[in-house]
TIFI-740028 format. One line per field, with one value per residue: x, y, z negated of N, C-alpha, C in turn; residue number from 1. Coordinates in steps of 0.2 Angstrom, whole numbers, plus 5000, padded with zeros to 4 digits. Atoms other than C-alpha are relative to their C-alpha. Layout:
nx <- X; ...
ny <- Y; ...
nz <- Z; ...
cax <- X; ...
cay <- Y; ...
caz <- Z; ...
cx <- X; ...
cy <- Y; ...
cz <- Z; ...
num <- NUM; ...
END
This chain:
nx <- 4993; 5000; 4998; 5002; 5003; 4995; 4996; 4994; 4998; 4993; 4992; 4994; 5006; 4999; 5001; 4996; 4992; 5003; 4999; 4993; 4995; 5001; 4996; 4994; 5000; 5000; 5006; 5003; 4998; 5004; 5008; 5002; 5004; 4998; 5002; 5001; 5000; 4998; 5008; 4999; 5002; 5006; 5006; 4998; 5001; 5008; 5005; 4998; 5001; 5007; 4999; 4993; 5000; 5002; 5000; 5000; 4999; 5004; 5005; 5006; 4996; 4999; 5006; 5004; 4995; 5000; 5005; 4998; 4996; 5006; 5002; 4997; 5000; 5005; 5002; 4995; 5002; 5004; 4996; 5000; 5007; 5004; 4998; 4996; 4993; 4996; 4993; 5001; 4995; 5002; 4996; 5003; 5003; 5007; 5002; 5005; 4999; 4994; 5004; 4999; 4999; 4999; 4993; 4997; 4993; 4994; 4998; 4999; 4992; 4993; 5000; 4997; 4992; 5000; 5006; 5005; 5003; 5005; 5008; 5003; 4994; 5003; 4996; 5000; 4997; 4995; 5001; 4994; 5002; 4996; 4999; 5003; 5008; 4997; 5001; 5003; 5004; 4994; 5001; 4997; 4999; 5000; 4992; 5000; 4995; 4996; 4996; 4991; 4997; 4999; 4999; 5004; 5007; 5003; 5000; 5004; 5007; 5002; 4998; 5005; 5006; 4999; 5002; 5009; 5001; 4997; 5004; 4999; 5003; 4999; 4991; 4996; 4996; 4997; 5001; 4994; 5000; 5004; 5009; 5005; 5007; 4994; 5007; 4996; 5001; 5007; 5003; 4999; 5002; 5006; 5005; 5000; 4999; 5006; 5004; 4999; 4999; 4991; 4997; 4997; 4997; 4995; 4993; 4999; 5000; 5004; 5004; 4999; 5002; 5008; 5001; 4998; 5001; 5007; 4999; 5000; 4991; 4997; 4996; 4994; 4999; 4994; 4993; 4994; 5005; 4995; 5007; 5001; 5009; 5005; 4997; 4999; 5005; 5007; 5006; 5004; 5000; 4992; 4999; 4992; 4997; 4996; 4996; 4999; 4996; 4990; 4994; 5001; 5002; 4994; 4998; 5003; 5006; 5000; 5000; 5007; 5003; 5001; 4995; 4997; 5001; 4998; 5007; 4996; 5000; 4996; 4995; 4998; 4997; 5004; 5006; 4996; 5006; 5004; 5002; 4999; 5007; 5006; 4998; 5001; 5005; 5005; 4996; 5007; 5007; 4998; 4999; 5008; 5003; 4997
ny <- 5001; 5000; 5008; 5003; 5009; 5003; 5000; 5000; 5005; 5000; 4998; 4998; 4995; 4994; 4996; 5004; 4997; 4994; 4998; 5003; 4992; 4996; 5001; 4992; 4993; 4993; 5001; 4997; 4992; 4997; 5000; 4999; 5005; 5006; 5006; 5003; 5005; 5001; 4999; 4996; 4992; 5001; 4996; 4995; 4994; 4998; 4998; 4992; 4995; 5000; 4993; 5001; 5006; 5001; 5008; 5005; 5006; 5005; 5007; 5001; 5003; 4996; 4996; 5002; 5000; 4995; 4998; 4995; 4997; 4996; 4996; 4994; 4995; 4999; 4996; 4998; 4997; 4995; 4993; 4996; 4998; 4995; 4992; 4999; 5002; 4999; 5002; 4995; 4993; 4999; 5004; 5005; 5002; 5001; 5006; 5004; 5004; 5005; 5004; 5007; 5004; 5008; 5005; 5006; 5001; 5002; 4994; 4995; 5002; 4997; 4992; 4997; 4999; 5004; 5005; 5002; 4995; 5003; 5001; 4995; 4993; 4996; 4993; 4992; 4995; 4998; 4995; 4995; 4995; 4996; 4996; 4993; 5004; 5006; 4994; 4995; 5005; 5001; 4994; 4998; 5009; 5004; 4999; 5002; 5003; 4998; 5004; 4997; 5004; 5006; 5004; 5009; 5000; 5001; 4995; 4992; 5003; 5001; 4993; 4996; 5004; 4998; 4995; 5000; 5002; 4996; 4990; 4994; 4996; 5000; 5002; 4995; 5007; 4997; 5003; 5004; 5006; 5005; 4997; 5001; 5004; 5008; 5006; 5005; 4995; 5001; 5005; 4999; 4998; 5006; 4995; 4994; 4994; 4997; 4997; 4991; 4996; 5000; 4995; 5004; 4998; 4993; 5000; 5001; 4994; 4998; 5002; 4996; 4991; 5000; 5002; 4995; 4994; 5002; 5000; 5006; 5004; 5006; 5004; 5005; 5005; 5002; 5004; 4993; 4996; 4999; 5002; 5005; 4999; 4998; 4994; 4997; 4997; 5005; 4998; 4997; 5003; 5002; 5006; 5006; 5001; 5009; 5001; 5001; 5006; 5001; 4996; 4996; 4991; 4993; 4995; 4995; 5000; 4999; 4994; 4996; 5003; 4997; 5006; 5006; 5003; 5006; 5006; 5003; 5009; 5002; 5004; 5000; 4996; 4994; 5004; 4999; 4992; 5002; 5001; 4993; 4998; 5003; 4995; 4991; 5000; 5002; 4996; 4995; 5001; 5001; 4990; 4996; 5002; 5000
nz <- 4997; 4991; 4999; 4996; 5004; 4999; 5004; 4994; 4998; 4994; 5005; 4993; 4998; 5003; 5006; 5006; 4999; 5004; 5006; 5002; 4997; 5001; 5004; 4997; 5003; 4993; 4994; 5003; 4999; 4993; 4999; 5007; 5005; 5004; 5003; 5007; 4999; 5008; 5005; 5005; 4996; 4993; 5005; 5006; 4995; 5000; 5005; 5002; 4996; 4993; 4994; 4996; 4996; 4997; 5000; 5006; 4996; 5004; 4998; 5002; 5005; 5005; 5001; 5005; 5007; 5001; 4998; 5002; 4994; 4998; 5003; 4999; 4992; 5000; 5005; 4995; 4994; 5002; 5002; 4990; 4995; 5005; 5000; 5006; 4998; 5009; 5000; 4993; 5002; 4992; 4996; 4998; 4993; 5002; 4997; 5003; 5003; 4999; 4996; 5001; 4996; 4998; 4997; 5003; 5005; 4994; 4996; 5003; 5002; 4995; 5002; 5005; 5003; 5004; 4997; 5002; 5000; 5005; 4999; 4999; 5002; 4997; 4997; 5002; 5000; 5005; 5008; 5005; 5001; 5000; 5006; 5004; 5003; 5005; 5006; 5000; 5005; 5007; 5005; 5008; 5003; 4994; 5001; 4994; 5000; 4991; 4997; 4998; 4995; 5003; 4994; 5001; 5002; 5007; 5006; 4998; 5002; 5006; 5003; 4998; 5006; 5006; 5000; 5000; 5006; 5007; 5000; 4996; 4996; 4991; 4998; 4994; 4997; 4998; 4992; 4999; 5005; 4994; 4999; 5005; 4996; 5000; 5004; 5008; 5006; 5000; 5008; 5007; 5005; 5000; 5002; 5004; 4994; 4997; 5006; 5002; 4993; 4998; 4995; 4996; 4997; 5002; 5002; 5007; 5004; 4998; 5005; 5008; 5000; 5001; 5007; 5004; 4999; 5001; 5008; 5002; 5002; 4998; 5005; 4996; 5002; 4999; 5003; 5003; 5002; 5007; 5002; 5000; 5000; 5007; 5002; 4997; 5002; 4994; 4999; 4996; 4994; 4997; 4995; 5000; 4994; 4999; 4995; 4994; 5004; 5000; 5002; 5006; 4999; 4999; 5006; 5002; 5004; 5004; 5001; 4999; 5006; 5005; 5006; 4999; 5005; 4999; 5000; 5005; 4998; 5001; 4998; 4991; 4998; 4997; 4996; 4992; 4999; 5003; 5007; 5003; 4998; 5004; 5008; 4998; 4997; 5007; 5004; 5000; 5002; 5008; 5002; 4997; 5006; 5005
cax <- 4879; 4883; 4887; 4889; 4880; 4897; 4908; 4927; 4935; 4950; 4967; 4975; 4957; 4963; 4955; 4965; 4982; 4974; 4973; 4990; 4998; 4994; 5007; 5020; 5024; 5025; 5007; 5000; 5007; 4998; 4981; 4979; 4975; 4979; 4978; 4969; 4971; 4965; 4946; 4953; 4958; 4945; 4933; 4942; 4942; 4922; 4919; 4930; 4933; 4919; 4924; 4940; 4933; 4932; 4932; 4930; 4935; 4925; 4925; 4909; 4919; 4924; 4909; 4900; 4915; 4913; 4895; 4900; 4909; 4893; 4885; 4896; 4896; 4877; 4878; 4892; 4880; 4866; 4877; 4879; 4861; 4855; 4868; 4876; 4894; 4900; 4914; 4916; 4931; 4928; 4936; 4931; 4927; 4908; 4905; 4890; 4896; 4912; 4907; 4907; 4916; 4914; 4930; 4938; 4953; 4963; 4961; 4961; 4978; 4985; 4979; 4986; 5003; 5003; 4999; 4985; 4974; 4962; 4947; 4947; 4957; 4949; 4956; 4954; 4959; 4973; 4969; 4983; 4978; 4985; 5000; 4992; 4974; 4987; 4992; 4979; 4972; 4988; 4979; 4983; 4990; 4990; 5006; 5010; 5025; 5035; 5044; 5061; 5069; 5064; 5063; 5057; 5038; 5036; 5041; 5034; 5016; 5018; 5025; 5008; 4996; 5005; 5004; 4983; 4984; 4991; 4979; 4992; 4984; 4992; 5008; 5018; 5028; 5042; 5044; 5063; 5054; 5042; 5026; 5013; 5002; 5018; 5004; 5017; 5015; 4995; 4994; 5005; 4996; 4980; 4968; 4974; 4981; 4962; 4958; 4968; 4975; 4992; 5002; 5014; 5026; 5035; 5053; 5059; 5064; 5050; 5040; 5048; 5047; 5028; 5028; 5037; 5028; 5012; 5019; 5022; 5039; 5049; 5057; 5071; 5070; 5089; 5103; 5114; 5099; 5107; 5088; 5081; 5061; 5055; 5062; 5057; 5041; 5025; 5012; 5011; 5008; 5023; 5028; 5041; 5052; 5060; 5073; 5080; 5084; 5103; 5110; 5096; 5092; 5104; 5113; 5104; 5088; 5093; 5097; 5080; 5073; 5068; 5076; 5085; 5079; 5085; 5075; 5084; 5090; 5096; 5107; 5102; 5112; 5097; 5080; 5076; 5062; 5047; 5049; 5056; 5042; 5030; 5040; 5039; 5021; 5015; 5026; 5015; 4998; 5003; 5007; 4988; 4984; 4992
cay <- 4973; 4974; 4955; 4945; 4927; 4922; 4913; 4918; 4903; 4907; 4911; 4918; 4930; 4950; 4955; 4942; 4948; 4965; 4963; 4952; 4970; 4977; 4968; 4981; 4995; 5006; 4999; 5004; 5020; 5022; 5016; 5021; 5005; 4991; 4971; 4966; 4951; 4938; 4938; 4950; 4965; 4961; 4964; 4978; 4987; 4985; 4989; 5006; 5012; 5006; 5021; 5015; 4997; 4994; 4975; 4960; 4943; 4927; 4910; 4902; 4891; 4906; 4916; 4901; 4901; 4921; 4927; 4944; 4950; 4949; 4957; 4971; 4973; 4973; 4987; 4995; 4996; 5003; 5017; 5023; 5021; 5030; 5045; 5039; 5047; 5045; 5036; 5046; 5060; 5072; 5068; 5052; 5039; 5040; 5023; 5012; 5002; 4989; 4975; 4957; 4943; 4925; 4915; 4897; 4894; 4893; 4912; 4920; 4910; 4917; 4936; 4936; 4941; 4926; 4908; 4905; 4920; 4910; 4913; 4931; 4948; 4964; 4980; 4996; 5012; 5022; 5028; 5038; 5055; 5073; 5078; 5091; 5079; 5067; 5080; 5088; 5071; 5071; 5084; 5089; 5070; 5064; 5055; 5049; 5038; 5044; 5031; 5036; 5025; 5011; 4997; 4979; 4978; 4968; 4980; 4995; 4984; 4977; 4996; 5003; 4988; 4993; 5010; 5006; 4995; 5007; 5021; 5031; 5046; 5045; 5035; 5047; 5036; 5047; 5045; 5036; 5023; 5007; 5009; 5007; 4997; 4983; 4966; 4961; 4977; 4977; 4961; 4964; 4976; 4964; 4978; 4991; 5002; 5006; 5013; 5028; 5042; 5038; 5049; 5045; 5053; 5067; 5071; 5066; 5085; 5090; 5081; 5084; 5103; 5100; 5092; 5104; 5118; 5109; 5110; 5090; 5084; 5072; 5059; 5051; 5031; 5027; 5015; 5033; 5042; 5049; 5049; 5034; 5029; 5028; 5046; 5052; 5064; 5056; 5068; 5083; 5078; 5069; 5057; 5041; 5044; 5026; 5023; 5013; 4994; 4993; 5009; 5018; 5038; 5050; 5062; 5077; 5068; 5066; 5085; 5089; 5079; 5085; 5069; 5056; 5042; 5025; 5008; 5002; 4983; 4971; 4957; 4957; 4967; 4978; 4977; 4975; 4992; 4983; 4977; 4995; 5003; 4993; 4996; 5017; 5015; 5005; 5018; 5032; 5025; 5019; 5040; 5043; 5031; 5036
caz <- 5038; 5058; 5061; 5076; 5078; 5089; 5080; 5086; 5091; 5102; 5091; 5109; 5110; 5113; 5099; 5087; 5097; 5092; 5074; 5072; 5079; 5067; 5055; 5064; 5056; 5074; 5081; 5063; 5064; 5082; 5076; 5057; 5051; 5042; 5035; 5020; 5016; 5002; 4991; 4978; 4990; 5004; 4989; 4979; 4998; 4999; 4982; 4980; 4998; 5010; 5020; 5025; 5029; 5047; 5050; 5039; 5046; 5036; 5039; 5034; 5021; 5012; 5015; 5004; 4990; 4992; 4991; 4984; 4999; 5009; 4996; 4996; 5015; 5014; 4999; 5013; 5027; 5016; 5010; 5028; 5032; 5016; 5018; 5002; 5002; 4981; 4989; 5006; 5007; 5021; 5036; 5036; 5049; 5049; 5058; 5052; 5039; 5041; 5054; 5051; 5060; 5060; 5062; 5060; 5051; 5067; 5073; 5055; 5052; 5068; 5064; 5047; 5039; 5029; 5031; 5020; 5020; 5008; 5020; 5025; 5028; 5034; 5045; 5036; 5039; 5030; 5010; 5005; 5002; 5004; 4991; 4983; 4981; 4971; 4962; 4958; 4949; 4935; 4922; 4904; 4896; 4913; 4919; 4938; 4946; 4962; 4973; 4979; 4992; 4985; 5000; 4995; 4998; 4984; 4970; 4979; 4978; 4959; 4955; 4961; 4952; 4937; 4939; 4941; 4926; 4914; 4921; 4931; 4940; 4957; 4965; 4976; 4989; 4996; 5015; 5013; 5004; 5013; 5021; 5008; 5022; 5024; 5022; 5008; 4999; 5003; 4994; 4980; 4973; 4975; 4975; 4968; 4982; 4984; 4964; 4963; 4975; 4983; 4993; 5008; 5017; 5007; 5008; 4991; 4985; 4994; 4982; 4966; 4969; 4972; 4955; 4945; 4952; 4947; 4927; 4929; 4918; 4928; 4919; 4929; 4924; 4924; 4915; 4913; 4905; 4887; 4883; 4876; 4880; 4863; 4860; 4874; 4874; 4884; 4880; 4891; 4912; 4918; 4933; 4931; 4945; 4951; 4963; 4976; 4969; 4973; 4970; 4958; 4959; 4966; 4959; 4967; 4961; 4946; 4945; 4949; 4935; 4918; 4907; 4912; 4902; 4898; 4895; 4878; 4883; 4873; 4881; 4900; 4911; 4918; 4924; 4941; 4949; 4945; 4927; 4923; 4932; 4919; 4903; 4907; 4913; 4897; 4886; 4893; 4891; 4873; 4871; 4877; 4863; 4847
cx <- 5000; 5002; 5001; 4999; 5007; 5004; 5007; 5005; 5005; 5005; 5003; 4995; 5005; 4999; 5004; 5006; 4998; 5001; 5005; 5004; 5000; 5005; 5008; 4998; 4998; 4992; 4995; 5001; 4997; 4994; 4999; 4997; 5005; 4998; 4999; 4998; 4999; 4992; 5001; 5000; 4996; 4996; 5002; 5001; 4992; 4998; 5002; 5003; 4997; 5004; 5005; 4999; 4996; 4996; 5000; 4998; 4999; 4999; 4995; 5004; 5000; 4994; 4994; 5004; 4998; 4993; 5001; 5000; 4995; 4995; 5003; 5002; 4993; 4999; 5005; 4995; 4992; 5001; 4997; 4994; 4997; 5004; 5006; 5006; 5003; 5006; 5004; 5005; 4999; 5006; 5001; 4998; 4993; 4995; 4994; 5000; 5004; 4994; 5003; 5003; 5000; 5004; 5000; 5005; 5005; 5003; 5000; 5007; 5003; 4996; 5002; 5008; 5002; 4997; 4993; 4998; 4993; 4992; 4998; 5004; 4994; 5006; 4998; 5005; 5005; 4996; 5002; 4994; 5006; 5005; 4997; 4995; 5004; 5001; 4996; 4997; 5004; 4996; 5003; 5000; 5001; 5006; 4997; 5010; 5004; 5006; 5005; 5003; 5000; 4993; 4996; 4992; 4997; 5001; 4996; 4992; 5000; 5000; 4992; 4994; 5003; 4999; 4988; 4999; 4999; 4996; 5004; 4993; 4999; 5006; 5001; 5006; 5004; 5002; 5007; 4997; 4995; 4994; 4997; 4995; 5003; 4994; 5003; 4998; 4992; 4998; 5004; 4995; 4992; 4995; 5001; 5002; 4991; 4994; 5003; 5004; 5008; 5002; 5006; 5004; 5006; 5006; 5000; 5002; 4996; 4994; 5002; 5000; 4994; 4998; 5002; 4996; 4991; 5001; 5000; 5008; 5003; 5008; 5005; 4999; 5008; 5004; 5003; 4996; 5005; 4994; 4996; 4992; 4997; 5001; 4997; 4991; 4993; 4994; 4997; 4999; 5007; 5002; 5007; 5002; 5005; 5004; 5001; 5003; 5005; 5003; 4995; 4996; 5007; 5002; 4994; 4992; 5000; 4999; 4993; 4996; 5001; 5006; 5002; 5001; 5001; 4996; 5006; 5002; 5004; 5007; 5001; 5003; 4997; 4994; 4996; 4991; 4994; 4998; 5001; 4995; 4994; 5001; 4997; 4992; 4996; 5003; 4993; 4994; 4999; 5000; 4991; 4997; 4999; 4995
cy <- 4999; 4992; 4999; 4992; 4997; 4995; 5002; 4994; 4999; 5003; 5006; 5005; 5009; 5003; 4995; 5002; 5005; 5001; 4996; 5007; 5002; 4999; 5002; 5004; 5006; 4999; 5003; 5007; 5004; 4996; 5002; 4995; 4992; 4994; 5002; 4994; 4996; 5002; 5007; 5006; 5001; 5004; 5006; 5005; 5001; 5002; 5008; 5004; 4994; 5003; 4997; 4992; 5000; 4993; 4994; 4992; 4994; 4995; 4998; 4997; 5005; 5005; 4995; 5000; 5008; 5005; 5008; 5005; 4999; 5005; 5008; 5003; 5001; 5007; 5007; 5003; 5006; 5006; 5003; 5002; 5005; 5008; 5000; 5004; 5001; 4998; 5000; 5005; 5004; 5000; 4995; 4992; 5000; 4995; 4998; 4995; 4998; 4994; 4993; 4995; 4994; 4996; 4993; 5002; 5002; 5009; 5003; 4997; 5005; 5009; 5003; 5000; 4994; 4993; 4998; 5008; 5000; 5002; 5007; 5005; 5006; 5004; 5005; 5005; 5001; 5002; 5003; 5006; 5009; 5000; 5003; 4998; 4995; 5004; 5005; 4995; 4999; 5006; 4998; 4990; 4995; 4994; 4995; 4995; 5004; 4995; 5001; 4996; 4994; 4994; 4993; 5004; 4996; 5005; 5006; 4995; 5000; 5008; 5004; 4997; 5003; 5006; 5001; 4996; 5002; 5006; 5005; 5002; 5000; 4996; 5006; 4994; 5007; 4997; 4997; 4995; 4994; 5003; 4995; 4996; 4995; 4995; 4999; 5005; 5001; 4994; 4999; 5005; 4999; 5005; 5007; 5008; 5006; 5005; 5006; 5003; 4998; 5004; 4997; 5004; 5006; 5002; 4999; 5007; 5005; 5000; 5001; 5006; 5000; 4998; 5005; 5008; 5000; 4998; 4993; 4997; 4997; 4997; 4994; 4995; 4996; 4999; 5006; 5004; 4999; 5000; 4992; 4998; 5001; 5007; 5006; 5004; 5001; 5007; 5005; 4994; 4999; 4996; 4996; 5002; 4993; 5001; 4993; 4994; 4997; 5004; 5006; 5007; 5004; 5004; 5004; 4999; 5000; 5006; 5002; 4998; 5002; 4998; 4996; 4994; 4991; 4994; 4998; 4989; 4996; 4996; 5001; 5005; 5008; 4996; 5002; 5005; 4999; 4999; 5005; 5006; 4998; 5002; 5006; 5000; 4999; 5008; 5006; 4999; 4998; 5008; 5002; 4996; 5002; 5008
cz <- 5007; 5000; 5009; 5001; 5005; 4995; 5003; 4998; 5002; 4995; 5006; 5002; 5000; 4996; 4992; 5002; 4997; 4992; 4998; 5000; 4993; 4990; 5002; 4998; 5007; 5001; 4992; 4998; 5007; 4997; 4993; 4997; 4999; 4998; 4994; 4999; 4992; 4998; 4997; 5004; 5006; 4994; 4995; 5007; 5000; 4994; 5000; 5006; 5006; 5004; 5005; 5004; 5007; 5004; 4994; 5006; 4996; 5003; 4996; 4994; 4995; 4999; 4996; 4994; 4997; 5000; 4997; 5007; 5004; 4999; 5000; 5007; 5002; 4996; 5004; 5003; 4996; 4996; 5004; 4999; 4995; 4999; 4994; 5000; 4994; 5003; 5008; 4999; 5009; 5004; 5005; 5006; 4998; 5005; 4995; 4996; 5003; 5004; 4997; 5002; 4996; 5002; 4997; 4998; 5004; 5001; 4992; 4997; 5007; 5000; 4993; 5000; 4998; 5003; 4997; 4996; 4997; 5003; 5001; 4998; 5005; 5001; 4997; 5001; 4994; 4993; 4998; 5001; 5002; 4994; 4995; 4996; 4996; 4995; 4995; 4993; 4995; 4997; 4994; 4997; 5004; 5003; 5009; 5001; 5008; 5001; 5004; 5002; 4997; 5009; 5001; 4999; 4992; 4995; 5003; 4996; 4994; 4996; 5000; 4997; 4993; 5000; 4999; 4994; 4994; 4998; 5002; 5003; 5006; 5000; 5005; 5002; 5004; 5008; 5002; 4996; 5005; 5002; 4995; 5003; 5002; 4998; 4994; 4993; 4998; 4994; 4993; 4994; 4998; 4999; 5000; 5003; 5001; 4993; 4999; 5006; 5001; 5007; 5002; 5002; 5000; 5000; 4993; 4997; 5001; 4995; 4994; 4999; 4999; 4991; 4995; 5000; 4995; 4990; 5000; 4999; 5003; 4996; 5005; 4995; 5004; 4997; 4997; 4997; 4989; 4995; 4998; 4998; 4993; 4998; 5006; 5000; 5006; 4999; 5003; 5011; 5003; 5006; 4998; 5008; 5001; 5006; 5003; 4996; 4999; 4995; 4995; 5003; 5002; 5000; 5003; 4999; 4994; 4998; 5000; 4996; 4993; 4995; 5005; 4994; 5002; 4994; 4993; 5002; 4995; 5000; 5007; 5003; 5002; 5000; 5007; 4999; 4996; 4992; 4997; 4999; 4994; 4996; 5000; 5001; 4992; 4993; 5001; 5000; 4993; 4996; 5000; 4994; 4992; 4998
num <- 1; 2; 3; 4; 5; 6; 7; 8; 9; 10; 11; 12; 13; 14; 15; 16; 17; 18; 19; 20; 21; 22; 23; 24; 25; 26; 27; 28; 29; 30; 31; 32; 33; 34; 35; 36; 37; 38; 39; 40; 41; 42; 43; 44; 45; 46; 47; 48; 49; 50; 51; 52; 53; 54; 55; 56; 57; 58; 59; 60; 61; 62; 63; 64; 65; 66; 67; 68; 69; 70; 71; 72; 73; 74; 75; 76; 77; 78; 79; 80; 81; 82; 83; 84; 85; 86; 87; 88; 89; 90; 91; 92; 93; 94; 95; 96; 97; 98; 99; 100; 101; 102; 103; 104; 105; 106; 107; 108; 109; 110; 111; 112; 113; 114; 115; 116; 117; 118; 119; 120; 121; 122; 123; 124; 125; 126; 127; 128; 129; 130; 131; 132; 133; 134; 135; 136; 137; 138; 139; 140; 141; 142; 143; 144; 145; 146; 147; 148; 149; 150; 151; 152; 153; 154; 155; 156; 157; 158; 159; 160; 161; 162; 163; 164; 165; 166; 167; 168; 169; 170; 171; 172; 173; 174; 175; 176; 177; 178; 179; 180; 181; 182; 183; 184; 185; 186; 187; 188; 189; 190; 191; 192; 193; 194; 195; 196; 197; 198; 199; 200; 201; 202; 203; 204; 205; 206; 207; 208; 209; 210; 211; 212; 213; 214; 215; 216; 217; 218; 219; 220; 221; 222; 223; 224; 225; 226; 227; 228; 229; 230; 231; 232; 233; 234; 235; 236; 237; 238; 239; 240; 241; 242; 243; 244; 245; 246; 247; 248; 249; 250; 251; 252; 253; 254; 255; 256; 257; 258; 259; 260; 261; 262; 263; 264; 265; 266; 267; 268; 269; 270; 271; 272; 273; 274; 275; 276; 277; 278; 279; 280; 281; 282; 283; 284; 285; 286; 287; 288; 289; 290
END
C-alpha cells in the first residue's frame, strides 16, 4: 500500500478543501470522482472495485478497530504490482494501488459529507458502466430496476441495496433522476453501489427503448396498475421501473411499459419509492426460486 508517514493534521490544508469539494455535485462532475464514507463502503470499495479506489483517509484509531481495510489496500497494491486485473474494466485508471492517508478526527470531520464518518472515507473514481454493459448483465430469468426521476437520495441509495440484495442484474438511473455519487446516496446503499453494474445518464425513453429492444418486459410499478404483483408473470428478463416519489410514472412512461402493476395494499394508503421497490424486487427473486 502507497502510504505516507505524515500524519495530516491541518483541517484548512488544500488537499482537505480538495476532498470536501467533492460533496458538490458540479466539482464531481469536473473530476470524476467521488466520497466514500464509513467502514462498510470503504471496505466494500477495496474489496469489489480496487480499480476505482484512489484515496483512503484513516485515522489511527480506526485503522486499530479496522484491520481489514489495511489488509485490503495491501491485497489492492499487490494486484497492481502482480498485473492482476479480475477486477479491472478496460479503460481504467491504471495508478498503483489506492494511497493511504493518515489523519486526526479534526480533518477527516471537515472533508466529509457527514458528521461522524466513523474513522475513514475514501475518493474513488466513478463506477457506473456503459448502458448496453448493464444490459447485457440481465440474461434469460434475469430481472433489473430503472429509476425514473426519482429525486431523494435516500431512496435512490436503499432502492439500489435492495436491488443488490435481491440479486438484481443492473440499476438503470435515468438522467432526470439524482446523481448516484450524492454522499447520502453513496452511504445509503452502504456498499452496494460497487457489487453490481449501474448505469447513469440516459434519457428516460431513451432507456426503455434500449430495454425492450434487448427482449427485457418492463413492469411499470404503479397504484393504477390493473395488474396485480402476485399475478403478475416474473419469469422471463424484466426491469421494475419506479418513479418519482410525489407524482409516480408518467403517462408516456407508463405507455412504454409492458404491465402496469399494482402492490396489493391492505389498509395504508400507499407505499413510499423504497418499500415498493423491495416488495417488486423480493417478488422477482422469489419467481427465480420456485
Amino acid at each position: 500500500m502507497t502510504t505516507d508517514p505524515q500524519l495530516l493534521s491541518n483541517p484548512r490544508s488544500d488537499r482537505v478543501k480538495q476532498v470536501a469539494a467533492l460533496g458538490r455535485r458540479a466539482v464531481r462532475a469536473r473530476t470524476g470522482r467521488f466520497l466514500v464514507e464509513g467502514p462498510q463502503a470503504v471496505r466494500e470499495l477495496l474489496a469489489y472495485a480496487v480499480h476505482a479506489a484512489v484515496e483512503v483517509y484513516l485515522t489511527p484509531a480506526a485503522g486499530e478497530r479496522h484491520p481489514e481495510i489495511t489488509a485490503l489496500l495491501d491485497r489492492g497494491q499487490a494486484s497492481y504490482a502482480t498485473g492482476d486485473t479480475l477486477r479491472t474494466r478496460p479503460g481504467t485508471r491504471s495508478a498503483p494501488g489506492p494511497r493511504l492517508w493518515w489523519c486526526t478526527e479534526e480533518v477527516l470531520a471537515a472533508m466529509a459529507d457527514t458528521g461522524s464518518p466513523q474513522g475513514m472515507l475514501a475518493v474513488a473514481d466513478r463506477v457506473d458502466v456503459p448502458l448496453g454493459e448493464a444490459l447485457a448483465a440481465v440474461g434469460e430469468g434475469e430481472f433489473a430496476v430503472v429509476l425514473t426521476h426519482v429525486r431523494d437520495p435516500g431512496n435512490a441509495g436503499t432502492v439500489l441495496r435492495g436491488a443488490d440484495a435481491f440479486g438484481a442484474a443492473a440499476v438503470l438511473v435515468s438522467d432526470a433522476s439524482v446523481d448516484v455519487y450524492n454522499p447520502k446516496v453513496v452511504r445509503s446503499t452502504v456498499g452496494s453501489l460497487f457489487h453490481l453494474p449501474v448505469s447513469v445518464g440516459t434519457p428516460v425513453t431513451e432507456l426503455l427503448n434500449a430495454c425492450r429492444e434487448r427482449g427485457i418486459r418492463l413492469l411499470a410499478a404503479d397504484g393504477t396498475g390493473t395488474t396485480m404483483l402476485p399475478d403478475v408473470d416474473l419469469t422471463g428478463p424484466h426491469a421494475w421501473v419506479m418513479g418519482n416519489e410525489a407524482w409516480g410514472l408518467e403517462p408516456e412512461v407508463l405507455e412504454l411499459c409492458d404491465e402496469v402493476v399494482a402492490i396489493p395494499i391492505q389498509r395504508a394508503e400507499s407505499l413510499n419509492l423504497a418499500m415498493a421497490a423491495t416488495v417488486c424486487l423480493h417478488a422477482s427473486a422469489s419467481a427465480r426460486t420456485r
